[in-house]
Every structure is written in C-alpha cells, then in structure tokens.
Backbone as numpy.savetxt, mean C-alpha at the origin, in Angstrom:
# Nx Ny Nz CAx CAy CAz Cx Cy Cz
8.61 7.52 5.24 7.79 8.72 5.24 8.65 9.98 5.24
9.75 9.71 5.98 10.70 11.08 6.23 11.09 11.39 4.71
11.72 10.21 4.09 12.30 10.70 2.58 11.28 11.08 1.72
9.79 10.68 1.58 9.02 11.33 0.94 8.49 12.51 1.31
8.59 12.89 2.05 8.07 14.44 2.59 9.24 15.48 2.67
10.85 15.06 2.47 12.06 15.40 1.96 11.50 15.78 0.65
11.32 15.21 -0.45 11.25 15.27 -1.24 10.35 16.29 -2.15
9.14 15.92 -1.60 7.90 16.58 -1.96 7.96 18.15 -1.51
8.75 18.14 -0.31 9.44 19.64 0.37 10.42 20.37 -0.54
10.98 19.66 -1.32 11.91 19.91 -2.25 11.16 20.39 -3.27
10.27 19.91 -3.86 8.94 20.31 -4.31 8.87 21.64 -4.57
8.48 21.37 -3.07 7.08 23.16 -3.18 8.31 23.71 -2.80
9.66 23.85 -2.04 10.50 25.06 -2.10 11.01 25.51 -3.76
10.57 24.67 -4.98 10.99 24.87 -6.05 9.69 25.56 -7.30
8.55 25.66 -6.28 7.39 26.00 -7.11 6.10 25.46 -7.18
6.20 24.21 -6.21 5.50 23.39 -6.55 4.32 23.61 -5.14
2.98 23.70 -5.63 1.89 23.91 -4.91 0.87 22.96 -5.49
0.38 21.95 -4.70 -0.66 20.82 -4.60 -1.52 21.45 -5.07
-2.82 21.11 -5.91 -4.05 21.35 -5.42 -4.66 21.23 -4.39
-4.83 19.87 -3.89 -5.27 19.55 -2.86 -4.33 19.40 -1.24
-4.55 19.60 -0.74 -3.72 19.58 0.90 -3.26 18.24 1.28
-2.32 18.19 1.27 -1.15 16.75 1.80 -1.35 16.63 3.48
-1.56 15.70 4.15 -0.99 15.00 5.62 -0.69 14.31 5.77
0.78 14.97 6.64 1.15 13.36 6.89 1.34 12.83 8.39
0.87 11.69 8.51 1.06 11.64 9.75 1.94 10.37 10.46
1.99 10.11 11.57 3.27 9.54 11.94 2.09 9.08 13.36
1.48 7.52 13.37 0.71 7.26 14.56 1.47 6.53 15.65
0.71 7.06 16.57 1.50 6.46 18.13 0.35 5.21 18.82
1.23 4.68 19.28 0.04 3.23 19.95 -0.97 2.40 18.61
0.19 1.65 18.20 -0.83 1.01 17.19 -0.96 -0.21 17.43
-0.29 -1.06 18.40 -0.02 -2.01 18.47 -1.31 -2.10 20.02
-1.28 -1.32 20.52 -2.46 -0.85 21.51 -3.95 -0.73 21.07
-4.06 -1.30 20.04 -5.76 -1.02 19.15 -5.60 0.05 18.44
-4.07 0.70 17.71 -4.31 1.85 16.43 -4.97 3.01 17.10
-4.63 2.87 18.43 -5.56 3.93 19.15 -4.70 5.65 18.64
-3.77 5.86 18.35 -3.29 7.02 17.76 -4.05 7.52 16.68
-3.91 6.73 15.58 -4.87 7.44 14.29 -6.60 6.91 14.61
-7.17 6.42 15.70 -8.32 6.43 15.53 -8.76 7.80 16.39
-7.85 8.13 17.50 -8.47 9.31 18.23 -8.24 10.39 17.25
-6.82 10.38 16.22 -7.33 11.35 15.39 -8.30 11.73 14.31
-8.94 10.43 14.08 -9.99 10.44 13.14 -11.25 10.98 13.62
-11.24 10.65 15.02 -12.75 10.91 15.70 -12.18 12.30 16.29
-11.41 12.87 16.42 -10.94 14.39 16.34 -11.43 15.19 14.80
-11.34 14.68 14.20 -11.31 15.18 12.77 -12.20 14.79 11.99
-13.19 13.86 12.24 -13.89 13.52 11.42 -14.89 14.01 10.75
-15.66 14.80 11.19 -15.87 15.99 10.54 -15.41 16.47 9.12
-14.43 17.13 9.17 -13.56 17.19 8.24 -13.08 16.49 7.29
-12.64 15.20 7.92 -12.02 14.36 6.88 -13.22 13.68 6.51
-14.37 13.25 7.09 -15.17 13.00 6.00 -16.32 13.85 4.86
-15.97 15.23 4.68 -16.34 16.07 3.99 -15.21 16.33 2.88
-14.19 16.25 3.21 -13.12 16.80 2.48 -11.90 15.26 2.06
-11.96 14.63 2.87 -10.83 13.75 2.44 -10.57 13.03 1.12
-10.03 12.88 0.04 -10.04 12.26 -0.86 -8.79 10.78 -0.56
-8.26 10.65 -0.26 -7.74 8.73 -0.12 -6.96 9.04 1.47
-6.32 7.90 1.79 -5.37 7.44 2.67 -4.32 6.38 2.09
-3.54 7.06 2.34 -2.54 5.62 2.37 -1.74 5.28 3.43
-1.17 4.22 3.35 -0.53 3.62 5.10 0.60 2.86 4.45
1.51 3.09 5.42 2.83 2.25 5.15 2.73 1.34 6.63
2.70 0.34 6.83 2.78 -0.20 8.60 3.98 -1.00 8.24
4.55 -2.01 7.76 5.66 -2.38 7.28 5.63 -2.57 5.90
6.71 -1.71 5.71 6.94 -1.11 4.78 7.54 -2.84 3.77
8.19 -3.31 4.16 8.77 -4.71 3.76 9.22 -5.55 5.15
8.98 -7.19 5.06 9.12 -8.17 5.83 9.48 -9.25 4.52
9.89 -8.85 3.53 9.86 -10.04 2.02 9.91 -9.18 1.00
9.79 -9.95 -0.32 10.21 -9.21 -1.79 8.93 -9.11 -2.79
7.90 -9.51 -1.73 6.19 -9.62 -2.81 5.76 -8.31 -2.43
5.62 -7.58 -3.36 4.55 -6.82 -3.73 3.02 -7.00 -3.29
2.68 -6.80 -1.87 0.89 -7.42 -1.94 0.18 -6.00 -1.24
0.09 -4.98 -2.56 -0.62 -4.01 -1.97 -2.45 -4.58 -1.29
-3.20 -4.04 -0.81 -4.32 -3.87 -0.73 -5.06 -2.48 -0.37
-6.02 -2.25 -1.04 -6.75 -1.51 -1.18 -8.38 -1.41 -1.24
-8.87 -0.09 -1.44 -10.50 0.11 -1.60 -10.33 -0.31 -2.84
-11.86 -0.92 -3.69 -12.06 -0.96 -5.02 -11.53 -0.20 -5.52
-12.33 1.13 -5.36 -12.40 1.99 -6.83 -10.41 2.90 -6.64
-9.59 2.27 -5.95 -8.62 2.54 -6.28 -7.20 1.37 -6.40
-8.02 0.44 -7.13 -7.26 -0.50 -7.71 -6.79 -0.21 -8.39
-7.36 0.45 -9.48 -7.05 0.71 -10.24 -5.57 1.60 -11.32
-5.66 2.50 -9.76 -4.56 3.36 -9.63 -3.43 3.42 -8.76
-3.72 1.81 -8.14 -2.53 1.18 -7.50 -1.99 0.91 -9.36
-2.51 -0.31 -9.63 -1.57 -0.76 -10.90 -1.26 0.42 -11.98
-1.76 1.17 -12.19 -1.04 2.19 -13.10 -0.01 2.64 -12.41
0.10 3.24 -11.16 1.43 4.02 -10.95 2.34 2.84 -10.61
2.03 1.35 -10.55 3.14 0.21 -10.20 3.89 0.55 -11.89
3.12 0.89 -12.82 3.47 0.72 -14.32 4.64 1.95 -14.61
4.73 3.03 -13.47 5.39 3.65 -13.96 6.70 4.34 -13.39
7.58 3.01 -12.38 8.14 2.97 -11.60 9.14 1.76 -11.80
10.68 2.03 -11.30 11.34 0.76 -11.78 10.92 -0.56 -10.44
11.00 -1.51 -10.75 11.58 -3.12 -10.02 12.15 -2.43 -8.84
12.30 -3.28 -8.03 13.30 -3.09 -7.19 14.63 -4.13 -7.40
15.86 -3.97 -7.56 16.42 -4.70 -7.86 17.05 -5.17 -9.48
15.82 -4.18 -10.69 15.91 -4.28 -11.93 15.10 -3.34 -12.41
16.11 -2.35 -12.93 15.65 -1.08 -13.31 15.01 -1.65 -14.74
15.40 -2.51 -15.15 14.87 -2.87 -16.43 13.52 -3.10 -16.93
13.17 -3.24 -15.28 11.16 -3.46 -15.67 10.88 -2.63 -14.88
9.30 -2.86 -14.92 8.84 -1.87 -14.14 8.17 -2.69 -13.02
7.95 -2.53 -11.60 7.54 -2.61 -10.59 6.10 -3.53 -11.04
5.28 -3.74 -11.74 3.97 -4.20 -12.40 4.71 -5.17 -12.98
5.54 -5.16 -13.76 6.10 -6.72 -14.81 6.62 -7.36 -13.20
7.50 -7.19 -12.47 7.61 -7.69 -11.33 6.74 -8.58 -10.65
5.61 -7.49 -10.55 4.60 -7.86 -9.29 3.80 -8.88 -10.43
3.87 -8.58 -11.20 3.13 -9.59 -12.66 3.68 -10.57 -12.63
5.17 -11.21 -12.77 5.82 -12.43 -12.67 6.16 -13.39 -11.40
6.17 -12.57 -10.44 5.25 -13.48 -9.55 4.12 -13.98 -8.99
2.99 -13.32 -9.82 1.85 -14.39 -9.88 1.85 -15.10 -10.51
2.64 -14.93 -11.78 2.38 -16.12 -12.90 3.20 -17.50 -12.37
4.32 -17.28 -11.69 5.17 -18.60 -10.73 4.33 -18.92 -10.02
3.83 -18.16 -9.13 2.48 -18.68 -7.99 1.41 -19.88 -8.72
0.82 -19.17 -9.96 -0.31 -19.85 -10.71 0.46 -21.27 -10.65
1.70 -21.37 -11.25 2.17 -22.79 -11.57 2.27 -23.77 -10.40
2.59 -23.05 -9.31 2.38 -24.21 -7.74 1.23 -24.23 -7.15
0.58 -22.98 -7.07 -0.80 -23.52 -6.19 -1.67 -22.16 -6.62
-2.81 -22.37 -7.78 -3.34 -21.91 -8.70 -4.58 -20.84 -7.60
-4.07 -19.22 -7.79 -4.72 -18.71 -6.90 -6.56 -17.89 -7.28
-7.28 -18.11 -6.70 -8.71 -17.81 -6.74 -8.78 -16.75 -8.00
-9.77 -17.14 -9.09 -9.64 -16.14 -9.80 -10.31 -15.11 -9.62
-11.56 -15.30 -8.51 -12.07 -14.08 -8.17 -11.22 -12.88 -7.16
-9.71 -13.15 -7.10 -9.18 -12.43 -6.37 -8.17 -11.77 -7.40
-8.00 -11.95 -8.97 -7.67 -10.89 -9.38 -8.77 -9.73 -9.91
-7.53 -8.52 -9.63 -8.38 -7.26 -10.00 -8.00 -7.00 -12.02
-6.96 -7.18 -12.10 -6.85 -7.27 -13.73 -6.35 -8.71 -13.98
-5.71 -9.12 -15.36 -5.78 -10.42 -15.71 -4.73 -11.11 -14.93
-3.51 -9.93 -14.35 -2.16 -10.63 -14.07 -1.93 -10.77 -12.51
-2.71 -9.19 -12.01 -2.13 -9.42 -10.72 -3.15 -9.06 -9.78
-3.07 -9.56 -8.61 -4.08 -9.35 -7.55 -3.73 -8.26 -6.23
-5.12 -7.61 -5.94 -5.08 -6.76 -4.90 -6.05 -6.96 -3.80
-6.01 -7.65 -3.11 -6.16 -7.95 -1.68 -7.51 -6.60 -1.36
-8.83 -7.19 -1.04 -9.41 -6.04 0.21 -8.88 -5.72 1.18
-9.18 -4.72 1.46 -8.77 -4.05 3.24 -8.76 -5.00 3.97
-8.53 -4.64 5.11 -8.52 -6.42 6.36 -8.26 -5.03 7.12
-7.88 -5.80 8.50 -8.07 -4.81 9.80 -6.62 -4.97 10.39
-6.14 -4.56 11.32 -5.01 -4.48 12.08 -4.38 -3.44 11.90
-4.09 -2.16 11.40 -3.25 -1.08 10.93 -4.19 -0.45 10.82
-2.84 1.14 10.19 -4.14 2.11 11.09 -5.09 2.75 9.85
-5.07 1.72 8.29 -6.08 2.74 7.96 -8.00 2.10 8.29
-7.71 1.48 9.15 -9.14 0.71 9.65 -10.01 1.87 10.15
-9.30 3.02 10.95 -10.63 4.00 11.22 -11.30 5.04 10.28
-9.29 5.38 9.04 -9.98 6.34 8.23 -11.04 5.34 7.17
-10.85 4.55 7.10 -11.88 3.29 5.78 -12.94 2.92 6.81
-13.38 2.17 7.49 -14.50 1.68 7.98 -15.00 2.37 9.58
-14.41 4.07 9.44 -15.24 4.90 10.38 -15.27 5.89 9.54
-14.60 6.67 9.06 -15.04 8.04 8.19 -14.88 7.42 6.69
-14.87 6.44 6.40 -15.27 6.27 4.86 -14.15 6.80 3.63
-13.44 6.55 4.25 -12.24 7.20 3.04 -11.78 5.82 2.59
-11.60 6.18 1.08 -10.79 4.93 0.33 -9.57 5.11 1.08
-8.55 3.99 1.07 -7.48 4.13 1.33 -7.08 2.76 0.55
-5.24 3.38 0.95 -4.44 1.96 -0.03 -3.21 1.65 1.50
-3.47 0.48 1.29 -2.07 -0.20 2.35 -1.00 -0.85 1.24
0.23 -0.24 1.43 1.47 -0.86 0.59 2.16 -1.25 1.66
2.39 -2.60 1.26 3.88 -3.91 1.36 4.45 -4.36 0.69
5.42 -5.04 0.81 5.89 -6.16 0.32 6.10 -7.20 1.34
5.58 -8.22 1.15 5.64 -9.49 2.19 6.92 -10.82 1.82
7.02 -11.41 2.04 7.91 -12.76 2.10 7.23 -13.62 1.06
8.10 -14.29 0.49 7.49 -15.20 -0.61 7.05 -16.60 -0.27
5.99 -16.45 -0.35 4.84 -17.69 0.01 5.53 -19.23 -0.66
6.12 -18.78 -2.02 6.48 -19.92 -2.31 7.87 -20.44 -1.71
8.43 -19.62 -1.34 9.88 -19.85 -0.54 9.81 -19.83 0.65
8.89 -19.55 1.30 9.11 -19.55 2.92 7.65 -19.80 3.34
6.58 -20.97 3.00 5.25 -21.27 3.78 5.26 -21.07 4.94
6.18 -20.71 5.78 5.63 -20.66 7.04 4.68 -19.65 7.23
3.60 -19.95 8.46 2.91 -18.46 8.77 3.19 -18.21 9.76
3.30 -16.69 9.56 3.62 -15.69 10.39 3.72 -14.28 9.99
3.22 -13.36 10.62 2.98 -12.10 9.79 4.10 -11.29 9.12
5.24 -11.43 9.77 5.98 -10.36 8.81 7.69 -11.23 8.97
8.35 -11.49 9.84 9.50 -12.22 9.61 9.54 -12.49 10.70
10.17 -13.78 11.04 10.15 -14.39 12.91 11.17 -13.62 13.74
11.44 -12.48 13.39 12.13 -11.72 14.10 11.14 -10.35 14.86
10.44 -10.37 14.32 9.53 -8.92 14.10 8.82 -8.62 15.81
9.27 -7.57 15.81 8.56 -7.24 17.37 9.49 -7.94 18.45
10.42 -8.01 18.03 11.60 -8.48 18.97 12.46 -7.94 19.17
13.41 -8.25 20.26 14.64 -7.21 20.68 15.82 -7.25 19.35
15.61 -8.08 18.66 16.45 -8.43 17.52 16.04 -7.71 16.38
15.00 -7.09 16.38 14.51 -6.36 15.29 15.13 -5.08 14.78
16.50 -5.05 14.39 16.79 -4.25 14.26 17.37 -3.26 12.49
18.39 -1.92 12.78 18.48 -1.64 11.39 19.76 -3.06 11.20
20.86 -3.25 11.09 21.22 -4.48 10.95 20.30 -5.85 10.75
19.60 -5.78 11.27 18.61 -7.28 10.58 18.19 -6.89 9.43
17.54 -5.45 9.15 16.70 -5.25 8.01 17.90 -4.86 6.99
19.01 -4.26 7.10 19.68 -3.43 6.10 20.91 -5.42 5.89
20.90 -6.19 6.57 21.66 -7.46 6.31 20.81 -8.62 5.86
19.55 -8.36 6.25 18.88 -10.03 6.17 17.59 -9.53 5.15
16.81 -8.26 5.54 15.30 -8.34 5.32 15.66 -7.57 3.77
15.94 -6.41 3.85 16.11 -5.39 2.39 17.73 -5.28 2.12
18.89 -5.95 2.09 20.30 -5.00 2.07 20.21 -4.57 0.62
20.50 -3.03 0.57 20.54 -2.09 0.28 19.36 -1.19 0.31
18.47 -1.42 0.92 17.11 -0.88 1.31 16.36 -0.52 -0.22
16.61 -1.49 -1.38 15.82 -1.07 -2.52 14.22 -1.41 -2.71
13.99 -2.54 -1.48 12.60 -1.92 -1.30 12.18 -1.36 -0.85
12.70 -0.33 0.47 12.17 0.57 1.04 12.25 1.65 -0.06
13.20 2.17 -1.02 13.46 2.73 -2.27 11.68 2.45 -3.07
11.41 1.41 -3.12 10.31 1.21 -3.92 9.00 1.94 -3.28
9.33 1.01 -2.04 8.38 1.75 -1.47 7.99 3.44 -1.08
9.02 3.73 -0.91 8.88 5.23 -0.91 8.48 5.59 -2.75
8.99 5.40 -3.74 8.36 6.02 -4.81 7.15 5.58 -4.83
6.19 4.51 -4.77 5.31 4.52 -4.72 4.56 5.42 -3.87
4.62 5.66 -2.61 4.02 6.61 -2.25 4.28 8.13 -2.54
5.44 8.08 -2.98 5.68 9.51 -3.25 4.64 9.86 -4.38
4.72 8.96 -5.69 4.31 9.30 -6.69 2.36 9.17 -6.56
1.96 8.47 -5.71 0.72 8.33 -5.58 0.44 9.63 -4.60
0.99 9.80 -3.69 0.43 11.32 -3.22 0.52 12.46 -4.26
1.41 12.38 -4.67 1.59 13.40 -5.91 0.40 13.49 -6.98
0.10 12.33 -7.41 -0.99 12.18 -8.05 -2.57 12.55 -7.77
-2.64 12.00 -6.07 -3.58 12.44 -5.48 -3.68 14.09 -5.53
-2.98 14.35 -4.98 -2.79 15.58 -4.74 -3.15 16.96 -5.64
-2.59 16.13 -7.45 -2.88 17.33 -8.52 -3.40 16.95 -9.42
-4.08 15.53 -9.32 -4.79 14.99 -10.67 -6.32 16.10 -10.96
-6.44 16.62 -11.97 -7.66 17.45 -12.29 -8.75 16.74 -11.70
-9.14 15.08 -12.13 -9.49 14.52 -11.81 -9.68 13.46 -10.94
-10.11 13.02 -9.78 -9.37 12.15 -9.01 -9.68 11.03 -8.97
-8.52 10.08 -9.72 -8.34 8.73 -9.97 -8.89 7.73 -9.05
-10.16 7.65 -9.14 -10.91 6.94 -8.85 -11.60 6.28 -10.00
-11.86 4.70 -9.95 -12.45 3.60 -11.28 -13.29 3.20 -10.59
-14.96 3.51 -10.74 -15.62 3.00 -10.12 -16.32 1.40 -10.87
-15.73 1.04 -12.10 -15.65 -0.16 -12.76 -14.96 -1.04 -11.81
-14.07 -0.88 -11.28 -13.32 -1.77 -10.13 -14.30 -2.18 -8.78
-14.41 -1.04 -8.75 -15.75 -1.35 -7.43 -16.74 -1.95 -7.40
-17.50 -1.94 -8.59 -18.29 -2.86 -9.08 -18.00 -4.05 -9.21
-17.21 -4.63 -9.74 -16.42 -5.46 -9.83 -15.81 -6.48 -8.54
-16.04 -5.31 -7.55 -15.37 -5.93 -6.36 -16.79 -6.30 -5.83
-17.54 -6.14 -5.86 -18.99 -5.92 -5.40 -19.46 -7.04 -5.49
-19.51 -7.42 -7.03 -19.79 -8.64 -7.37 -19.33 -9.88 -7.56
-17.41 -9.83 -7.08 -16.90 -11.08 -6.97 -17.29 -11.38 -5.81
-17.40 -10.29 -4.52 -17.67 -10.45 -3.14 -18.70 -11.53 -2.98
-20.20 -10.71 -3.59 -21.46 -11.48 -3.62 -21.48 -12.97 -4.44
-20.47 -13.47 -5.16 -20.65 -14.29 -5.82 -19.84 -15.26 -4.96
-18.67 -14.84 -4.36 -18.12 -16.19 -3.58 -18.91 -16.53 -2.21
-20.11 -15.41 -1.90 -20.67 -15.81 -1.07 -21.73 -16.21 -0.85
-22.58 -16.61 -2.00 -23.57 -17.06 -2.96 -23.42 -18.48 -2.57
C-alpha cells in the first residue's frame, strides 16, 4: 500500500488530479472480527454508501504464485482486463492474464474445475467469502469490492491451510517472505501494479467500469448450482 500511494503521490505532485476521491486505509484489529474497518464503515456509512464507487483489499498480499483474485460480479470483469495489461511476475514476456490463464489450463488436466466457476472461458474469479476486511464495505454498505492474492499452488502443495504453515507465527518474518515465500518480492511488484493501476482506473474512468453482464451471469450460475 505504501509503494502505491508513493506513487500515485508522485502523480498528483506532477499534475495529476483524480476525478473521483482516493482512500486509503490501513485497518487495525482484523484478526479480532475486522473490527477496525467495520467501525469505520458504520462511522461512515452514510457516505460511503451514497458516494462510494468500489473497494479493494490487499489482506495477504501473497502466501504462493496463483493468482486467485475474488470479487463482486459486475467487476469481474475489470479484474481481467487490467490482469491484460500488466507484465507476469517473473516474465515480462506475458502478461499477468496469459499467466493466470496457464494455470488453469494445468489445473483442468489434474482435477477438472466446476465450469460454473469460470467468469470468462480461461480463468476463474472466486465470489466474495468472509474473513477480511472488505466483508463490511460489501455485505453492510453495499459496495462492490475486489480482494487480490496470490495463493500457493494447489497442484504442488494440497495441503490445507490458509496461507503458508508459517503464517501468524513468530517465524513469520521479512526473511521468510523475501527467502522462501516471494525472493525478490516480484509478486508483491505484481501486486502493487495491480492495485495501483485499478485505483487509477477507478478513480478517472469517464465511465465506471462496471459489466453488469457479469452479474447476471453470476446470478444465474449461483441459482443453477443450487437448483
């Protein structure tokens, strides 16, 4: 978050003025029930649900090398376009989407995943789920939001467990992550352009990239697997 708000600061000291108003915030006690960004939502709600146009959340940023954003419907859509216009991590040669694209297609070949869980032909985006903090701005004030990760590869490491068997431990440290989890931090690199470039977008699109074809869509795979 620090290097994207570096950046975007770099920005507007060079000319650059949003349309719309940027926040960023930095929550305390999340591991306590997310109680940081929910007291600020019910502080603000008001507001943010008159005015807010998305959320996004970083909670770990990477624990693995998969790409498994999740999001609201109607901004699926504009997860995979800006994956399209961003390098790999690791291979500037593609883009972040051929990536996140070629490991579903390895996935398909070992254990063939639900087709009602892709959002386009190649790659899948996960609904919201709960635990992090955009649970109060999405299912209390109603704001789309997008959660970006990258997780551990399912096909290389089945074990379950949420993020790496180190995590939330005294061992959890920058040495574990900069030696074992990311060394050279090029997914945290990823991860920060993605958000950089999606706030950016948010921020000055004339229009705001919202596909309500996706939503629909989500609507009715929902009702159909539960049919």
């Amino acid at each position: 978050m620090l290097e994207v708000t570096r950046v975007l600061g770099n920005l507007v000291r060079q000319g650059w003025r949003p349309k719309r108003t940027l926040v960023f915030c930095n929550w305390g006690a999340e591991e306590f029930g997310l109680v940081g960004s929910t007291e600020w939502v019910e502080d603000n709600l008001l507001k943010l649900s008159n005015r807010a146009v998305a959320y996004i959340n970083t909670d770990i940023c990477t624990s693995g090398d998969v790409f498994r954003p999740t999001a609201s419907p109607q901004l699926h859509h504009f997860v995979i376009e800006t994956s399209k216009k961003i390098p790999a991590p690791n291979n500037n040669s593609i883009t972040l989407y051929d990536y996140w694209k070629q490991y579903h297609a390895e996935a398909a070949k070992v254990a063939p995943e639900n087709p009602n869980d892709f959002v386009d032909a190649s790659v899948i985006i996960k609904p919201l789920g709960g635990g992090t903090d955009h649970v109060p701005f999405t299912f209390f004030a109603g704001i789309p939001a997008i959660d970006l990760t990258f997780e551990k590869n399912k096909l290389h490491l089945p074990v379950k467990f949420i993020a790496y068997p180190l995590y939330h431990t005294g061992y959890d440290t920058f040495f574990l992550v900069d030696s074992f989890i990311d060394p050279g931090f090029n997914l945290h690199k990823t991860c920060g352009l993605l958000n950089g470039l999606m706030l950016h977008t948010l921020a000055d699109a004339p229009i705001i990239p919202f596909n309500v074809t996706y939503y629909a869509k989500s609507i009715f795979q929902i009702g159909r697997a539960h049919v």
